[in-house]
N, C-alpha and C positions, 0 to 999 in steps of 0.2 A: 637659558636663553629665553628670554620675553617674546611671546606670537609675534609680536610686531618686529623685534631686532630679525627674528628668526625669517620671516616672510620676507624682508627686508635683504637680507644677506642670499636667499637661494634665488629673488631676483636682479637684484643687480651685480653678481659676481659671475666674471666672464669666462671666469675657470669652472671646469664642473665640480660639484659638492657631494660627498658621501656621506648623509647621514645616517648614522649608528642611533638607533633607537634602543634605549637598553635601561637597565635601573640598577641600583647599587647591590642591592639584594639577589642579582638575575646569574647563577655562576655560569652556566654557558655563555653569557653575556662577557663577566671575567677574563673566562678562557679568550674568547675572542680579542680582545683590549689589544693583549700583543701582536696578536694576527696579524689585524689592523694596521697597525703600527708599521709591523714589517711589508706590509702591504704599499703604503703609502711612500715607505722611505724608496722601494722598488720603484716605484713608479715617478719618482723625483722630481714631485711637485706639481707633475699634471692632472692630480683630479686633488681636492684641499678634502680634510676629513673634520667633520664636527660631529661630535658627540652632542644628544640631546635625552636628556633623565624625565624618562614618562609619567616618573610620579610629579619634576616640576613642573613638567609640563604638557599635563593634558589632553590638552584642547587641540593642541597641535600634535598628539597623536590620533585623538579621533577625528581630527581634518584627513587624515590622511589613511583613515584606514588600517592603522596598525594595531592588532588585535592580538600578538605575540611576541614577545624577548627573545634573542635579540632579532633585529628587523631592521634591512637598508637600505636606502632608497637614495638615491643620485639623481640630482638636480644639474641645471643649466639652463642658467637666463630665465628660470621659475617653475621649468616643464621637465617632469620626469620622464629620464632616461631607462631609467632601469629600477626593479625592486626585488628583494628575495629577505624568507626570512629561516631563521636557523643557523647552526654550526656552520660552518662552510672551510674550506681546508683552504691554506695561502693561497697554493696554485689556484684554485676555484676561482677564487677570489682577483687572482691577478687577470685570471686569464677572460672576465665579467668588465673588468676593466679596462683592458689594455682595447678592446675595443670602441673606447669614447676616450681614449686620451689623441686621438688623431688631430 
C-alpha cells in the first residue's frame, strides 16, 4: 500500500483500522496472520484489518514509529486508538478491541 493510498484510507474510513505491521520474512509475524484472522471474523466486521509489509513500506513505518515485527496500531478517522507490539494471544487481542468496536 502506497503512503499516500495508506494515509488516505486510515483517514477517511469510518470504521476503525487495524494495522498489522509485519514482513514476510518476520515468523512471529506468521504465527500471528491466523490470529488476526480469527480475530477479525470474531469481531464481525467492526474494526477492518490491513496488513502493511515494512520492507514495502518504509516510510510509513518510520511515520509511525514502529521499530519491531510484528506491531499494531488501530486507527479511526486518522487518530490512533490504540498500539502494541509482539505476540499477543486471540483473547488479548479480542479483548484490546472489543473496546473500540462500541
Amino acid at each position: 500500500m502506497a503512503k499516500k493510498k495508506f494515509k488516505e484510507v486510515i483517514q477517511q474510513s469510518q470504521e476503525a483500522i487495524l494495522v498489522d505491521f509485519y514482513a514476510d520474512w518476520c515468523g512471529p509475524c506468521q504465527t500471528m496472520g491466523p490470529v488476526l484472522e480469527e480475530v477479525m471474523e470474531e469481531l464481525n466486521g467492526k474494526i477492518k484489518l490491513y496488513k502493511l509489509d515494512i520492507e514495502k513500506n518504509p516510510q510509513v513505518s518510520l511515520q509511525f514509529g514502529v521499530r519491531s515485527i510484528p506491531h499494531y496500531i488501530l486507527f479511526k478517522r486518522g487518530k490512533i486508538l490504540w498500539r502494541k507490539g509482539g505476540i499477543m494471544t486471540k483473547r488479548e487481542l479480542v479483548q484490546a478491541m472489543k473496546g473500540f468496536t462500541g
